[in-house]
C-alpha positions in Angstrom: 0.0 0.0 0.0 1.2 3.8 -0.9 0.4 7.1 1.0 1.0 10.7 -1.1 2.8 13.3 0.1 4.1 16.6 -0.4 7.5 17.4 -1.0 9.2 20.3 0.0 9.1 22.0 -4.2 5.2 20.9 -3.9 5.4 18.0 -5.8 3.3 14.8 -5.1 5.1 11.2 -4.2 4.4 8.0 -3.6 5.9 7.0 -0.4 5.1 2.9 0.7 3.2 3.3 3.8 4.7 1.5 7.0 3.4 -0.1 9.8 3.5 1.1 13.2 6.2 -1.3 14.3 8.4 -0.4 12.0 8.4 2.9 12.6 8.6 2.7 16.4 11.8 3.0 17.7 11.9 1.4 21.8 14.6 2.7 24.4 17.3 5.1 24.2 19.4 2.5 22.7 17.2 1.8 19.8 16.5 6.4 19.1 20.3 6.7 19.5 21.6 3.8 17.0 18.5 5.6 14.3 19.9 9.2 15.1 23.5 9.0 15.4 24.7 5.0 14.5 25.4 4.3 17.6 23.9 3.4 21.1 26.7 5.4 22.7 25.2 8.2 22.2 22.3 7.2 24.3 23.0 10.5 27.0 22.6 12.8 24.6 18.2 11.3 23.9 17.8 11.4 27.7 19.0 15.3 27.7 17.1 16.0 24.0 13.9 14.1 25.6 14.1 15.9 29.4 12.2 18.5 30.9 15.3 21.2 30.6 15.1 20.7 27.1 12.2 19.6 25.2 13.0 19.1 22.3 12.8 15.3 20.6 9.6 14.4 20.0 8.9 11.6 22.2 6.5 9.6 24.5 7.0 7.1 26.9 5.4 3.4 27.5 5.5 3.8 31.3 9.4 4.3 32.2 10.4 3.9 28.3 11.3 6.0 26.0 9.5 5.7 22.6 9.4 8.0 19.5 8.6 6.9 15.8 11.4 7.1 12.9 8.9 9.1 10.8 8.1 12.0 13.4 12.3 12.0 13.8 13.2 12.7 10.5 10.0 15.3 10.0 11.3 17.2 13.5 14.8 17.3 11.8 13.1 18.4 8.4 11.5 21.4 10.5 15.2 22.1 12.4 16.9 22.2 8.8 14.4 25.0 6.9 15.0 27.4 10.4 18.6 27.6 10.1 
């Protein structure tokens, strides 16, 4: 199955729609290996997720920290056109 979307010139595409569990990414480990290639980096999503900060869009699944792949890359879409 395919969803449209807009690109950023206004042009329609056909992007293959994905499920849910591929596109949810579970822990710190899991956002920090999709963000950065490496669970190392792990610190730096618990200070882009805390309250000093706010600024990865997250949730949490009680004490876990959850955020899908495709709200990610839109947030760093949005943090590119500002600069």
């Amino acid at each position: 199955m395919t969803k449209n979307f807009e690109s950023p010139n206004g042009t329609a595409k056909a992007q293959p729609e994905i499920s849910l569990g591929e596109d949810l990414l579970r822990g710190a480990d899991e956002i920090a290996k999709f963000m950065f290639g490496d669970v190392c980096h792990r610190r730096k999503i618990y200070y882009l997720t805390g309250e000093a900060t706010k600024g990865l869009p997250h949730f949490k699944i009680g004490s876990l920290i959850c955020a899908r792949k495709s709200t990610i890359l839109n947030w760093i879409s949005e943090q590119e056109s500002r600069s």
